[in-house]
C-alpha positions in Angstrom: -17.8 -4.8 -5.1 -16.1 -4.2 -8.5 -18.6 -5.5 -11.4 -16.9 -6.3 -14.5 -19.5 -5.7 -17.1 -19.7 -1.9 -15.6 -15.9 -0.6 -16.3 -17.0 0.4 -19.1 -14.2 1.4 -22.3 -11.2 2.1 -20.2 -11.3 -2.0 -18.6 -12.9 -3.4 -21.9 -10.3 -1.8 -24.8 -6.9 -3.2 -23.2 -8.6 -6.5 -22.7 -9.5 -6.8 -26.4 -6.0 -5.7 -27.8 -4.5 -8.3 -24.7 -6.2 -11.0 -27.0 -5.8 -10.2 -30.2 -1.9 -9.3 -30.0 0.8 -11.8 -30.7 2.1 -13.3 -27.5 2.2 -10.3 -25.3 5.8 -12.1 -24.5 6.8 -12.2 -28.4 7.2 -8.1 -27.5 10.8 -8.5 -25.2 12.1 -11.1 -27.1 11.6 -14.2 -25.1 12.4 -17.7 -26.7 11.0 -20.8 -25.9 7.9 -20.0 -25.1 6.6 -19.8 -21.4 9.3 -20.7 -18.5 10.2 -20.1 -15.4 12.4 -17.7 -13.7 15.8 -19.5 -12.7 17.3 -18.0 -9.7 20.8 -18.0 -7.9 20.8 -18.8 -4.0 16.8 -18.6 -3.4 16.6 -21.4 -0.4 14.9 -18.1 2.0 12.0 -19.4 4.2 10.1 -16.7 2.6 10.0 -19.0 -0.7 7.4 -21.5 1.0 5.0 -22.3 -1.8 1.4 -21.5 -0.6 -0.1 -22.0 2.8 2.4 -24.8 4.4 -0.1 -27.4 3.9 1.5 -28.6 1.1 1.7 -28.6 -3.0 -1.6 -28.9 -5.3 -2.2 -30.7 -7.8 -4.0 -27.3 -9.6 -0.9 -25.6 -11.4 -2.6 -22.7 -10.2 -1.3 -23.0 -6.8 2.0 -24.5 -8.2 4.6 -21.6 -7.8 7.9 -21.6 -10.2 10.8 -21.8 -8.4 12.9 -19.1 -8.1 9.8 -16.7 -7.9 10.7 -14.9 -4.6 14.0 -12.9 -4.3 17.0 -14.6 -3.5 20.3 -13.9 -2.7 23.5 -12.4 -4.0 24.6 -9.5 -6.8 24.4 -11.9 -9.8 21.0 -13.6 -11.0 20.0 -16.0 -13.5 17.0 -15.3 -15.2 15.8 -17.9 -17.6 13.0 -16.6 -19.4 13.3 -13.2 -19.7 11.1 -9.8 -18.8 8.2 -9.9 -16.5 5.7 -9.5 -18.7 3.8 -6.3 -19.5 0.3 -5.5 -18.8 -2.6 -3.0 -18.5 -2.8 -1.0 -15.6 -6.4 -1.6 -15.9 -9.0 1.0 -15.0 -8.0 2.2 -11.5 -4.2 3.3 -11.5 -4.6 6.5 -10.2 -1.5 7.4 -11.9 -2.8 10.7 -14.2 -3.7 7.8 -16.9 -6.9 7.9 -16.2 -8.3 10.0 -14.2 -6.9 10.9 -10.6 -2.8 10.7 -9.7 -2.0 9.6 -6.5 1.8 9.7 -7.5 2.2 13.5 -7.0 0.8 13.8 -3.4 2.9 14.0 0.3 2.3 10.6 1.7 2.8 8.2 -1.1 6.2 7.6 0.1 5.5 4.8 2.6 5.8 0.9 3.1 2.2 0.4 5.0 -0.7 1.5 2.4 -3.1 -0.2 4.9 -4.4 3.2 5.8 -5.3 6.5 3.7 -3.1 9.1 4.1 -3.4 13.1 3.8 -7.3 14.3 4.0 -8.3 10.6 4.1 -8.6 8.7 7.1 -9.7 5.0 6.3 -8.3 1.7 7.0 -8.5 -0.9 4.7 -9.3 -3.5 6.7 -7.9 -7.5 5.8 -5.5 -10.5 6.9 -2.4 -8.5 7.3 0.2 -9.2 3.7 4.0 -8.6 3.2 4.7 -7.9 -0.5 8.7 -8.7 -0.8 9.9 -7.6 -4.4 13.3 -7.6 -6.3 13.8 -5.1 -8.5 16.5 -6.8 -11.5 18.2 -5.1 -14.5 18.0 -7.9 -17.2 21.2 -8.1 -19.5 20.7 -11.6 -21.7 20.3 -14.0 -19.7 22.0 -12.3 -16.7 20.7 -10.0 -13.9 22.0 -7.7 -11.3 19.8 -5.5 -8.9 18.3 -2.4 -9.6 19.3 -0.3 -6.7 17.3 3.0 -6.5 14.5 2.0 -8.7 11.0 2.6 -7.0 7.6 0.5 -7.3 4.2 1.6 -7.2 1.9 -0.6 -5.6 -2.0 -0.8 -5.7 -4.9 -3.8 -5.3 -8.4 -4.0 -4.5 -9.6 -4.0 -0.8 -11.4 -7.2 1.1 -14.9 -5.9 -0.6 -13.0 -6.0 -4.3 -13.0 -2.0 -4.4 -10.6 0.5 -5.3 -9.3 3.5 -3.5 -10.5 6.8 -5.3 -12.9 5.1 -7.8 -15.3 2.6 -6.5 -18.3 3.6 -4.6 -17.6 3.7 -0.8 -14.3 3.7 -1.0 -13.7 6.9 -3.7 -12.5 9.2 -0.8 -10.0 7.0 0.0 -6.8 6.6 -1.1 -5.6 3.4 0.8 -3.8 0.0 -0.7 -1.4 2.6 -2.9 2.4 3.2 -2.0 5.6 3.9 -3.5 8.8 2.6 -2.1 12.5 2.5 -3.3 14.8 -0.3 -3.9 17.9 -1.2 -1.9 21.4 -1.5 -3.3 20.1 -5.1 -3.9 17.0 -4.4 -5.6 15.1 -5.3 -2.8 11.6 -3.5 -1.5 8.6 -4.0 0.9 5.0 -2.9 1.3 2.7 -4.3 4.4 -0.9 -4.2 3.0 -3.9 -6.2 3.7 -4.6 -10.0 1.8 -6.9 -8.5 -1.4 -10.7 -10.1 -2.6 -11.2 -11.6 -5.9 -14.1 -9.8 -8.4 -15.7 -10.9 -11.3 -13.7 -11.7 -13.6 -10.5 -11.4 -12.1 -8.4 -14.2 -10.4 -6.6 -12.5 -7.4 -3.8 -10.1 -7.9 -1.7 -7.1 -7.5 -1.0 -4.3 -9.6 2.6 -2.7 -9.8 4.7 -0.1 -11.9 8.4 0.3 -11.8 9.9 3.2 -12.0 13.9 4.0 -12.6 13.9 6.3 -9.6 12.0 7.6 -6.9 12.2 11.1 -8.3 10.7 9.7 -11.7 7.7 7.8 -9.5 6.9 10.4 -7.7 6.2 12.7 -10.7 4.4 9.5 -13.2 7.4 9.9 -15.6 9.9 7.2 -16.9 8.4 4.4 -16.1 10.4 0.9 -17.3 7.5 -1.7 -16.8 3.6 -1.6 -15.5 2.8 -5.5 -14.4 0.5 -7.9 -11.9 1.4 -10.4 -9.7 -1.1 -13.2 -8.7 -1.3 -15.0 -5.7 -1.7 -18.8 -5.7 -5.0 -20.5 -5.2 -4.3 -22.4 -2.5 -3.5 -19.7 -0.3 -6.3 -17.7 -1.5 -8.6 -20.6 -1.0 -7.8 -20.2 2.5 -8.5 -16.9 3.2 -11.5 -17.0 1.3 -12.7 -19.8 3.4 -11.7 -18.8 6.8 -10.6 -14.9 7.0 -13.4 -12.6 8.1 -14.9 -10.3 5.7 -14.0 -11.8 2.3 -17.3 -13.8 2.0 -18.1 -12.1 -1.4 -15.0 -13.6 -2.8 -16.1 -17.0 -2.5 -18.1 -17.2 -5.3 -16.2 -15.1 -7.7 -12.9 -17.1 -6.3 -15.0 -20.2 -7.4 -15.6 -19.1 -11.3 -12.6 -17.9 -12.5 -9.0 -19.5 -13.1 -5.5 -18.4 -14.1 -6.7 -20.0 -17.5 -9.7 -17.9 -17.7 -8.3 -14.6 -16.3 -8.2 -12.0 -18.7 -4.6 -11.1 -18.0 -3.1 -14.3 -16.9 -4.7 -17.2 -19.4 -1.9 -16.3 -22.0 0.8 -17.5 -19.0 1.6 -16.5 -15.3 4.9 -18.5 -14.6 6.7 -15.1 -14.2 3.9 -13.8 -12.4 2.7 -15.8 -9.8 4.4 -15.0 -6.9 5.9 -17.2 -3.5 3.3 -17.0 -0.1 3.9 -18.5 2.8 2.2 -17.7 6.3 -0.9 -18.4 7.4 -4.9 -16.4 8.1 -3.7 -15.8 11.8 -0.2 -15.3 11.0 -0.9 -13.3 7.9 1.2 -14.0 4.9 4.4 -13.1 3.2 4.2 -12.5 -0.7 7.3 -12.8 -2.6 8.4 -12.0 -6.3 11.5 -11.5 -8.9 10.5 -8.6 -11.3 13.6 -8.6 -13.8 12.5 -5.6 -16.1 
């Protein structure tokens, strides 16, 4: 399992500039401090809040509406830019160390399994990561057809693919896909663990093409999507093999989360499903 205090320069350095810059959402321009993301026609099942049992109390399992895609060419966006942040210290996109980007296989919507030499399965409940790719124009939005997303998280255990140890021959939990005329994109992955630290999440880097993924070059916005704490309550509690998330799970908040505690509204993404269903993650990237 991932230890923060061993990550060493790479985790520690963007963490300190994250804290000490001015409202990393001062940088695109947004007024009014932290909002929500308005959209047009988003009444989808898939924008269930959480676990079906019902809304918390904790505004960390409170998700904005208008946080999974919705429908039609033409998007309100209230509050701007999904915010950027550090890729942290296991991209695997030729940042820092190893670059997954350039090799046959990354193509694919299921990164449950490795692909090319590698032969693992990362093993979990079994997630569906909906995104909607937007080109922001003021307060307006239309879809991004033909953009691409990279895609990568931690396993049930809280270890990456190609760095941590017992899982550094493995390239699982990492996928590109492209965007539909409406901006839209899926993955199929596995539910991930929460480390110390860290309140769960997913990393992601958009890209204006699949061409310019698939060779690390022009990307547009590197981000993280969390998932609310209800639903990972849940699996934490009930799903087999993520018993050494519940103690992490239990010390950390959105508050306290290095990348989160200076706001998540634009970040914390729509679930619903269940542990023996599995789940369906949704979010509105406008880059």
């Amino acid at each position: 399992m991932t230890d923060e205090h061993d990550l060493g320069l790479d985790h520690v350095l963007p963490r300190i500039i994250e804290r000490n810059r001015i409202g990393r959402r001062g940088l695109f321009g947004i007024a009014g401090g932290v909002g929500l993301v308005a959209l047009a026609g988003c009444g989808d099942d898939e924008t269930t809040s959480g676990s079906g049992s019902g809304s918390s109390s904790d505004p960390s399992s409170r998700t904005p509406p208008g946080g999974a895609p919705g429908g039609g060419s033409n998007v309100q966006v209230a509050d701007g830019e999904i915010p950027e942040e550090t890729a942290g210290p296991y991209p695997a996109d030729g940042s820092n160390g190893p670059n997954v980007l350039t090799e046959s296989g990354i193509v694919r919507s299921d990164i449950r399994s490795s692909f090319g030499s590698a032969s693992g399965v990362a093993e979990g409940v079994p997630t569906t990561v909906r995104l909607r790719i937007l080109n922001l124009d003021g307060d307006d939005a239309t879809p991004l057809a033909g953009a691409a997303v990279y895609l990568w998280h931690c396993d049930r255990d809280g270890n990456y693919s190609l760095y941590s140890e017992g899982a550094s021959d493995e390239n699982y939990l990492r996928g590109v896909q492209e965007a539909d005329d409406d901006g839209r994109l899926e993955f199929t992955t596995i539910f991930p663990a929460t480390y110390s630290g860290r309140w769960p999440h997913m990393h992601f880097e958009v890209y204006e093409s699949l061409d310019a993924a698939t060779s690390a070059s022009e990307k547009l916005r590197t981000s993280q999507l969390a998932l609310p704490a209800d639903v990972a309550q849940e699996v934490y509690d009930n799903a087999e093999g993520y018993e050494s998330s519940l103690e992490t799970f239990a010390q950390v908040s959105l508050d306290t989360d290095m990348v989160f505690s200076d706001g998540y509204s634009l970040q914390l993404a729509k679930v619903s499903g269940s542990v023996d269903d599995g789940y369906t993650v949704s979010l509105t990237v406008p880059v």
